[in-house]
MDAnalysis code that builds the backbone (N, CA, C; Angstrom):
import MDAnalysis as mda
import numpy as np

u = mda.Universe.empty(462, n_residues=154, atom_resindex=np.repeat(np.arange(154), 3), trajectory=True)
u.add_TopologyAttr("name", ["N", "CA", "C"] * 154)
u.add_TopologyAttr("resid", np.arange(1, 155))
u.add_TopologyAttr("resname", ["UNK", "UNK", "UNK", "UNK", "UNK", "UNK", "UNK", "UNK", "UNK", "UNK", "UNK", "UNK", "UNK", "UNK", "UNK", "UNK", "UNK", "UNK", "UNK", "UNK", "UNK", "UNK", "UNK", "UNK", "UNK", "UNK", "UNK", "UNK", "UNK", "UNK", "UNK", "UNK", "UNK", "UNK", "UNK", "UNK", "UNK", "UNK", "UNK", "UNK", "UNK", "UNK", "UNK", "UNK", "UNK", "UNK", "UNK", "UNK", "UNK", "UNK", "UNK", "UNK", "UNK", "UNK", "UNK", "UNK", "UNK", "UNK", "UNK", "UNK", "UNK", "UNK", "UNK", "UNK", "UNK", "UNK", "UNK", "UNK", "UNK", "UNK", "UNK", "UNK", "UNK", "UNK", "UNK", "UNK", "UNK", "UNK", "UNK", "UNK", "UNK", "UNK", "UNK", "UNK", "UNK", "UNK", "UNK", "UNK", "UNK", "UNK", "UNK", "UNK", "UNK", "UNK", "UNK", "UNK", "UNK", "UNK", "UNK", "UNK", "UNK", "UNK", "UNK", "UNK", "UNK", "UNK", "UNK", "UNK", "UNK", "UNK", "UNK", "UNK", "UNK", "UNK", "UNK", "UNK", "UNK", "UNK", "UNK", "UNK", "UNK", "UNK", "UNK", "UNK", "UNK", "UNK", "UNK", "UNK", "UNK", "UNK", "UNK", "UNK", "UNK", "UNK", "UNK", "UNK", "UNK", "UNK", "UNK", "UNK", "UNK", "UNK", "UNK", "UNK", "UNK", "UNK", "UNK", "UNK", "UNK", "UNK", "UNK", "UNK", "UNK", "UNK"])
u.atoms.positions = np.array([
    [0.847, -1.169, 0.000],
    [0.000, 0.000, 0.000],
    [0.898, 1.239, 0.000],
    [0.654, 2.524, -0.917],
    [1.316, 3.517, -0.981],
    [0.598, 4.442, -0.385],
    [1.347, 5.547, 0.528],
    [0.478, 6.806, 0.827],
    [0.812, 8.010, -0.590],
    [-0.322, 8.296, -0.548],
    [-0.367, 9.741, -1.577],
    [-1.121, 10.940, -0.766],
    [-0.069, 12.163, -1.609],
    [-0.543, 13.699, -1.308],
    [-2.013, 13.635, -1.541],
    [-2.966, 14.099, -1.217],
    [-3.874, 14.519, -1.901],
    [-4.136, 15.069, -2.827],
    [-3.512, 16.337, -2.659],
    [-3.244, 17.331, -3.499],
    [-2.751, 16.525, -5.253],
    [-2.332, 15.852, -4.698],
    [-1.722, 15.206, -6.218],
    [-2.749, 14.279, -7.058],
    [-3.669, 14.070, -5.937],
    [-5.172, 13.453, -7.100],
    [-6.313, 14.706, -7.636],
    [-5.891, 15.658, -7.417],
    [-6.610, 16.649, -7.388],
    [-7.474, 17.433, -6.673],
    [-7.552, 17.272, -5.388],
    [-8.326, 17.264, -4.155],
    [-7.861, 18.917, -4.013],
    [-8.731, 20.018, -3.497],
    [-8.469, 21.301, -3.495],
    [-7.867, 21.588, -2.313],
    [-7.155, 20.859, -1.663],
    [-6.557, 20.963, 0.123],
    [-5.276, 21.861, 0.258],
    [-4.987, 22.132, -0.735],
    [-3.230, 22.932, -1.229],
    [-3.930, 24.643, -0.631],
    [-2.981, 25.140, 0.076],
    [-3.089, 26.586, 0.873],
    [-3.742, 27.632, -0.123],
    [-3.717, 27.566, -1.098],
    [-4.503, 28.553, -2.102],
    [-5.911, 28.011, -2.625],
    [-6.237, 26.805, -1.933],
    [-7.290, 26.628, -2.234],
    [-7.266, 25.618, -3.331],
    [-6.337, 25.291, -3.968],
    [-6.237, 24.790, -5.279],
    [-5.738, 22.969, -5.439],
    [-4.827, 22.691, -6.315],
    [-4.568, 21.227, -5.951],
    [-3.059, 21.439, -7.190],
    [-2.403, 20.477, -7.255],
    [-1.578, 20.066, -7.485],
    [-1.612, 18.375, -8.145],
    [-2.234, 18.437, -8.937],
    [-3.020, 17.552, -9.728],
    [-1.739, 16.788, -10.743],
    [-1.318, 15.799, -10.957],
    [-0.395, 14.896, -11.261],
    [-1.121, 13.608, -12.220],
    [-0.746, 13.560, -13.537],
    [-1.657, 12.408, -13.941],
    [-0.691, 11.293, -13.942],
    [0.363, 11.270, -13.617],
    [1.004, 10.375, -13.555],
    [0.941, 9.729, -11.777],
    [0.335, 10.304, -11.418],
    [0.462, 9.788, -9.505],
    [-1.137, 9.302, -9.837],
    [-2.096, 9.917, -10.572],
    [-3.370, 9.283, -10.457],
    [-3.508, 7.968, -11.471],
    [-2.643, 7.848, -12.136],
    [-2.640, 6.617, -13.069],
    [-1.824, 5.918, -11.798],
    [-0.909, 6.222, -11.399],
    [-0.520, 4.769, -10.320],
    [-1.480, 4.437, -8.970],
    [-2.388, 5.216, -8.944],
    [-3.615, 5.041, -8.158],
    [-4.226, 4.574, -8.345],
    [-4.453, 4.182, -10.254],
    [-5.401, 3.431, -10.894],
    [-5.455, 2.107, -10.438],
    [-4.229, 1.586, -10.182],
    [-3.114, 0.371, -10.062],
    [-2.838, -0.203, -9.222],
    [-2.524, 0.641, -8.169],
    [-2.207, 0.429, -7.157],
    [-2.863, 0.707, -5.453],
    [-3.130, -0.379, -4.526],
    [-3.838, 0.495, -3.345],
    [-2.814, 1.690, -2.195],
    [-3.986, 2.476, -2.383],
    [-3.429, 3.668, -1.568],
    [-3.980, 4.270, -0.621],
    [-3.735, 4.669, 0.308],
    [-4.445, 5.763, 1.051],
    [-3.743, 6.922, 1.029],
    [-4.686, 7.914, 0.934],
    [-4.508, 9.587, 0.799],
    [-4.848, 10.135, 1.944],
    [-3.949, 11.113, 1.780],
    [-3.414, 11.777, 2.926],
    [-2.995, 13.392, 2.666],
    [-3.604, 14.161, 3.698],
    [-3.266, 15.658, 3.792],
    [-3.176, 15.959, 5.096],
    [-1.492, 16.444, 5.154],
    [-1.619, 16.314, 6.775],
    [-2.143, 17.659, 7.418],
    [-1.695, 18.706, 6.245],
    [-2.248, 20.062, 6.531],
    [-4.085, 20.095, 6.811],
    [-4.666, 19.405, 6.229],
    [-6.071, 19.064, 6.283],
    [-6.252, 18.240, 7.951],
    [-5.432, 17.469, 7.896],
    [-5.779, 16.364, 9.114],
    [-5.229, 17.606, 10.179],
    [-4.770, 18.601, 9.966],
    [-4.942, 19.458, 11.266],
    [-5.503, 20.019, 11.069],
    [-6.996, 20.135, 10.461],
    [-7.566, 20.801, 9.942],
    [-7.368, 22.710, 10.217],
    [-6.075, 22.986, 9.274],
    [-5.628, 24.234, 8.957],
    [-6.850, 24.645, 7.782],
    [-7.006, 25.887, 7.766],
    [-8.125, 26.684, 6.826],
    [-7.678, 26.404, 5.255],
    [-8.746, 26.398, 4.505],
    [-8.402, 26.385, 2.610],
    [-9.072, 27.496, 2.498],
    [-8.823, 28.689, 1.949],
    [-7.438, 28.809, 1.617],
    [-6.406, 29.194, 3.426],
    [-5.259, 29.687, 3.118],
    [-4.281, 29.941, 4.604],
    [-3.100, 30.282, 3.596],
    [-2.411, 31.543, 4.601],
    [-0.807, 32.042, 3.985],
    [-0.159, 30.637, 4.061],
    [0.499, 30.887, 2.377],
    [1.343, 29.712, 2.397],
    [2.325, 29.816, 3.888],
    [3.022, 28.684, 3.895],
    [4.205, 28.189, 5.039],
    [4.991, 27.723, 4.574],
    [7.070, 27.927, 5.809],
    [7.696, 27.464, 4.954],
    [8.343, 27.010, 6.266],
    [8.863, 25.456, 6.089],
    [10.422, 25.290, 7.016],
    [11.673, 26.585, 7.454],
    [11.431, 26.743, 8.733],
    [12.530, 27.823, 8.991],
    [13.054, 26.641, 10.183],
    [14.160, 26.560, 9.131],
    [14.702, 25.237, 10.951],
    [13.678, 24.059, 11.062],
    [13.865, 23.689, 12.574],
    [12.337, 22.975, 12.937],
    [11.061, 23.240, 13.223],
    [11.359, 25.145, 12.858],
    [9.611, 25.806, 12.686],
    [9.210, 25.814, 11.730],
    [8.216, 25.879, 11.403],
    [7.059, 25.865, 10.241],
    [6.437, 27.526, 10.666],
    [6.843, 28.037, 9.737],
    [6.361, 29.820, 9.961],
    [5.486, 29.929, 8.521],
    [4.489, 31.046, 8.726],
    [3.827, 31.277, 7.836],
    [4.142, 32.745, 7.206],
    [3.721, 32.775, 6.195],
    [4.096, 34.220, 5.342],
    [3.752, 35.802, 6.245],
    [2.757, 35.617, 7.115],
    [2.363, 36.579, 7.995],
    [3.324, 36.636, 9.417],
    [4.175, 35.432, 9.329],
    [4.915, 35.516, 10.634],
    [4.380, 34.399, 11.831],
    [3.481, 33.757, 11.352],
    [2.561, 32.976, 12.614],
    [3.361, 31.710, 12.359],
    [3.918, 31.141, 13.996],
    [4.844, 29.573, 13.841],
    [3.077, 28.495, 14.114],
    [3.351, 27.951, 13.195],
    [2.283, 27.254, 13.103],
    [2.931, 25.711, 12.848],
    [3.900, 25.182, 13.525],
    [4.762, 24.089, 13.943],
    [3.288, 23.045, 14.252],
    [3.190, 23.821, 15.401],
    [2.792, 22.669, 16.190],
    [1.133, 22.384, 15.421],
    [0.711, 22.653, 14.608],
    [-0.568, 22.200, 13.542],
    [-0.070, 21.190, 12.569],
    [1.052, 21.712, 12.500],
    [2.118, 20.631, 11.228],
    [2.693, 19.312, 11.752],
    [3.053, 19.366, 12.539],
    [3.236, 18.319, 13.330],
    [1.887, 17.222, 14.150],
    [1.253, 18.054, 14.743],
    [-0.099, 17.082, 14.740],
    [-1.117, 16.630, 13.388],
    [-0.791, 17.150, 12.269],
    [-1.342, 16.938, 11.135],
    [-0.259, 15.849, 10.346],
    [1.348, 15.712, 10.689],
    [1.961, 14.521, 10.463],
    [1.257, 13.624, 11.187],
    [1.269, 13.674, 12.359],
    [1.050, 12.564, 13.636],
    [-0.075, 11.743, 12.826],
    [-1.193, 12.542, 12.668],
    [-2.364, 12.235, 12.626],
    [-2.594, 11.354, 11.594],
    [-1.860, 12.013, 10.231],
    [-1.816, 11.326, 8.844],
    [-1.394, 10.647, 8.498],
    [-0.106, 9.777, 9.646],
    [0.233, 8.616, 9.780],
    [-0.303, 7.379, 10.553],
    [-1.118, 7.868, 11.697],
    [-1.638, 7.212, 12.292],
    [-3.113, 6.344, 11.227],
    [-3.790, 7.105, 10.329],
    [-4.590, 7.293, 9.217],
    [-3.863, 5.999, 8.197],
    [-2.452, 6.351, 7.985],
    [-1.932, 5.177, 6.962],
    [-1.547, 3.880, 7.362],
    [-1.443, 4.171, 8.906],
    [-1.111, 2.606, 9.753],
    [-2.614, 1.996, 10.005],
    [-3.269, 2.580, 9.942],
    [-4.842, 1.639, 10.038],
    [-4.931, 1.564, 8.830],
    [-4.742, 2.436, 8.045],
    [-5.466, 1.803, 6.564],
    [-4.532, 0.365, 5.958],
    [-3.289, 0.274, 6.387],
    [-2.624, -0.695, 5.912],
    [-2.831, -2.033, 7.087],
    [-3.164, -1.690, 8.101],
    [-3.283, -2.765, 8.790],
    [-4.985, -3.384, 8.439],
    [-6.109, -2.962, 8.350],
    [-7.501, -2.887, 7.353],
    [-6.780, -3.903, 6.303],
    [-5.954, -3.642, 5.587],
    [-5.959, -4.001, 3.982],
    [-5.059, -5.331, 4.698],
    [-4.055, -5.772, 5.352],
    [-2.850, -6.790, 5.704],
    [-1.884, -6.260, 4.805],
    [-1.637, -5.334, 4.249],
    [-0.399, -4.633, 3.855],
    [0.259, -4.136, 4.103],
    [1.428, -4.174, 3.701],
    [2.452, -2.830, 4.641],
    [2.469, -1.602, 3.597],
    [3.224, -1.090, 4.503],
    [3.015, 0.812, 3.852],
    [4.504, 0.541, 3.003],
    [4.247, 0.331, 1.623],
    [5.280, 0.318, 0.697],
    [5.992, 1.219, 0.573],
    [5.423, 2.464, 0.235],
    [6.765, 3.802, -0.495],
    [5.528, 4.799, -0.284],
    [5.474, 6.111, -0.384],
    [4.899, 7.186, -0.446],
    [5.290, 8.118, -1.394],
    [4.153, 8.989, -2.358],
    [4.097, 9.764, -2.788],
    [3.625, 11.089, -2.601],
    [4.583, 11.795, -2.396],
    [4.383, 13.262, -2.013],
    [4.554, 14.174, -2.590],
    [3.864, 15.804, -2.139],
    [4.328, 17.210, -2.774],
    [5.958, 17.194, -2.582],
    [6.261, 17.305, -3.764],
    [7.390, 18.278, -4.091],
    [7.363, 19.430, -2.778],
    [8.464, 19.827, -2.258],
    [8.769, 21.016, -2.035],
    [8.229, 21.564, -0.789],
    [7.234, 20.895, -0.158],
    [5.804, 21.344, 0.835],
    [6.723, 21.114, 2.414],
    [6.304, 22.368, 3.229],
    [7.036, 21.984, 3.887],
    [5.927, 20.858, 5.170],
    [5.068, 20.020, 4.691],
    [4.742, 18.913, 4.971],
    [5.332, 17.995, 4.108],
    [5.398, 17.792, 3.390],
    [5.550, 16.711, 2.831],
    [6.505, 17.172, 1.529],
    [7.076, 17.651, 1.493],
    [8.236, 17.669, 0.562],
    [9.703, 16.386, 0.738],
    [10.142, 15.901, 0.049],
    [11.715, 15.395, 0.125],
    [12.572, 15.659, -0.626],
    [12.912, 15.550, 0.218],
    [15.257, 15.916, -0.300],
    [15.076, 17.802, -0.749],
    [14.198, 18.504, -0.697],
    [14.525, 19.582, -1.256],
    [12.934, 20.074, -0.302],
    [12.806, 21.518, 0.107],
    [11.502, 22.262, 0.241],
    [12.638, 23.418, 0.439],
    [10.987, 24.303, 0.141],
    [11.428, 25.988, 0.119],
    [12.092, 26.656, 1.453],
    [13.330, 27.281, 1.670],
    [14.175, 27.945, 2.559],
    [13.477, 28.989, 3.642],
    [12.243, 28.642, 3.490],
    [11.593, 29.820, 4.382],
    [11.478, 31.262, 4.265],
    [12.216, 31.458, 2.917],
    [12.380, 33.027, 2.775],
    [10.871, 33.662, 2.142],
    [10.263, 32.899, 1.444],
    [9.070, 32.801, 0.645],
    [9.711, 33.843, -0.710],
    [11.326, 33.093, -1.048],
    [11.084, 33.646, -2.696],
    [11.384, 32.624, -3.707],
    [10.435, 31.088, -2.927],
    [10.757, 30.540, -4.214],
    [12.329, 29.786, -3.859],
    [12.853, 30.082, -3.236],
    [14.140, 29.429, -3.201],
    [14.249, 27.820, -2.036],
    [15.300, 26.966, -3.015],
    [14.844, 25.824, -2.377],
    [16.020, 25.306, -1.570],
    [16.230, 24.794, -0.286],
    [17.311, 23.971, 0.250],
    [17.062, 22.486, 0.144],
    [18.189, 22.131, 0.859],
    [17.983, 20.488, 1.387],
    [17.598, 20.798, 2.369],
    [16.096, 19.506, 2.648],
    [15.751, 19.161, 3.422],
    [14.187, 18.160, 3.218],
    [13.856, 17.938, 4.736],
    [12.201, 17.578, 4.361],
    [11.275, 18.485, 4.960],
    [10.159, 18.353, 4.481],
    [9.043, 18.436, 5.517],
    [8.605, 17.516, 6.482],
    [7.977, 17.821, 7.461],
    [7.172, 17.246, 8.987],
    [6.596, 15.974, 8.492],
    [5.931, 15.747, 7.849],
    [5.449, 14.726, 7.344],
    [6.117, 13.283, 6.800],
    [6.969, 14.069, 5.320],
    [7.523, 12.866, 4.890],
    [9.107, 12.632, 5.840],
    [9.459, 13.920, 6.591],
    [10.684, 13.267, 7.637],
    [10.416, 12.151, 8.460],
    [8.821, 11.920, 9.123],
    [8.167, 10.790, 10.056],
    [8.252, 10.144, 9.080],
    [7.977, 9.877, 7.977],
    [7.892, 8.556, 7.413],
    [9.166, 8.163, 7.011],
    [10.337, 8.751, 6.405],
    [11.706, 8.468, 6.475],
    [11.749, 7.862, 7.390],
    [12.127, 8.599, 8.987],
    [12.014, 8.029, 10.397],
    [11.488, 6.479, 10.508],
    [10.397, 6.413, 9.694],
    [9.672, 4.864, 9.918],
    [10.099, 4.244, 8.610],
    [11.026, 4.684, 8.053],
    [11.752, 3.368, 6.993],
    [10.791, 3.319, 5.992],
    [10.200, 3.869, 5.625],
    [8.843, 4.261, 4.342],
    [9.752, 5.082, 3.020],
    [10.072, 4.460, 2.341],
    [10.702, 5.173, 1.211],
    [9.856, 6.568, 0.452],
    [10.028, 7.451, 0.347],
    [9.524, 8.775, 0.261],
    [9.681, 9.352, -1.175],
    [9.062, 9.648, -1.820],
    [9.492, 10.313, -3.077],
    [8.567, 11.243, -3.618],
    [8.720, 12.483, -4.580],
    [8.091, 13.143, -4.699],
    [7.410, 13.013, -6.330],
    [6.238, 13.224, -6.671],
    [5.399, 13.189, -7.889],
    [6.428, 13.503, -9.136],
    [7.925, 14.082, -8.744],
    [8.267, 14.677, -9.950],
    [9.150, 13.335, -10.369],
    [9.308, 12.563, -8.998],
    [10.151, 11.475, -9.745],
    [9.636, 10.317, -10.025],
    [9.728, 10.621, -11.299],
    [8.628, 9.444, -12.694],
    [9.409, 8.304, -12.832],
    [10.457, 8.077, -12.537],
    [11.406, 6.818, -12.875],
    [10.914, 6.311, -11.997],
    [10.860, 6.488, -10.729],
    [11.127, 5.602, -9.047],
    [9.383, 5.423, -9.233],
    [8.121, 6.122, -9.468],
    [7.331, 5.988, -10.107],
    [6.594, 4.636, -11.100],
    [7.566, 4.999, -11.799],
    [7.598, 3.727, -13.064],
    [7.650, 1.945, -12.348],
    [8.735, 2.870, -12.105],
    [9.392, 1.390, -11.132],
    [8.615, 0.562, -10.413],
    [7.991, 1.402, -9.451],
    [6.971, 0.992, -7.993],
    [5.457, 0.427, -9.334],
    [5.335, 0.792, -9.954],
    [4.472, 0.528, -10.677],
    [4.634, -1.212, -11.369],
    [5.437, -1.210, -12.238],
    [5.952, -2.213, -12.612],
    [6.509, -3.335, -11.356],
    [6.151, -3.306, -10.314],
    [6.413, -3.975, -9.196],
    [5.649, -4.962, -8.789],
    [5.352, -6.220, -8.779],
    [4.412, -7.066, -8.295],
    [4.039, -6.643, -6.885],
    [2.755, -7.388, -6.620],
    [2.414, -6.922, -5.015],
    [2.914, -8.029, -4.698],
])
């Protein structure tokens, strides 16, 4: 079983109200079982809300508000969400697909906190817990690792 962004099936949960819609993450949905997941939603933060960015181990928002601790109970929560859904199914939690860049759920790279667009190493709150739990992490842009998990027997 894979976890997926929401945002990446098209679901309007993304801070502007909008989604981040991927037809290549919804064709491996076609395929494959998943549970979806928004951790920003599972703390139930407002649609729309000033974007947010990793500053350190805070999560600050464009207005200045540390809104950490919503991000972090909205990881907690959205994992707790993928360990029942895989224990429901007798599967384990294979690999995860996530936002690019988010500082929930981004890997290997999200935005520097400056809010211009500029990106460091690092993760977001989200997919760092699932690293942490040995859950291989990858983001919608990488179509090979994608491919791969696809072409994979269960």
């Amino acid at each position: 079983m894979y976890i997926i962004s929401s945002c990446l099936l098209g679901h309007n949960c993304k801070y502007n109200g909008g989604n981040n819609r991927c037809q290549e993450v919804v064709d491996f949905c076609e395929q494959k079982k998943h549970v979806v997941v928004c951790p920003e939603g599972a703390a139930r933060l407002p649609v729309p809300r000033p974007p947010a960015e990793r500053q350190g181990r805070r999560i600050v928002d464009k207005e200045g508000k540390d809104v950490t601790e919503a991000f972090e109970k909205g990881a907690v929560l959205s994992l707790g969400t993928c360990r029942m859904a895989a224990d429901c199914s007798g599967e384990p939690l294979e690999g995860a697909i996530l936002k690019a860049n988010s500082p929930s759920c981004g890997c290997g790279k999200i935005y520097d906190g400056t809010f211009t667009g500029t990106l460091t190493e690092g993760d977001g709150v989200f997919a760092q817990m699932l690293v942490e739990e040995g859950i291989p992490v990858i983001s919608e842009k990488d179509t090979e690792t994608i491919l791969r998990w696809l072409a994979q027997e269960k």
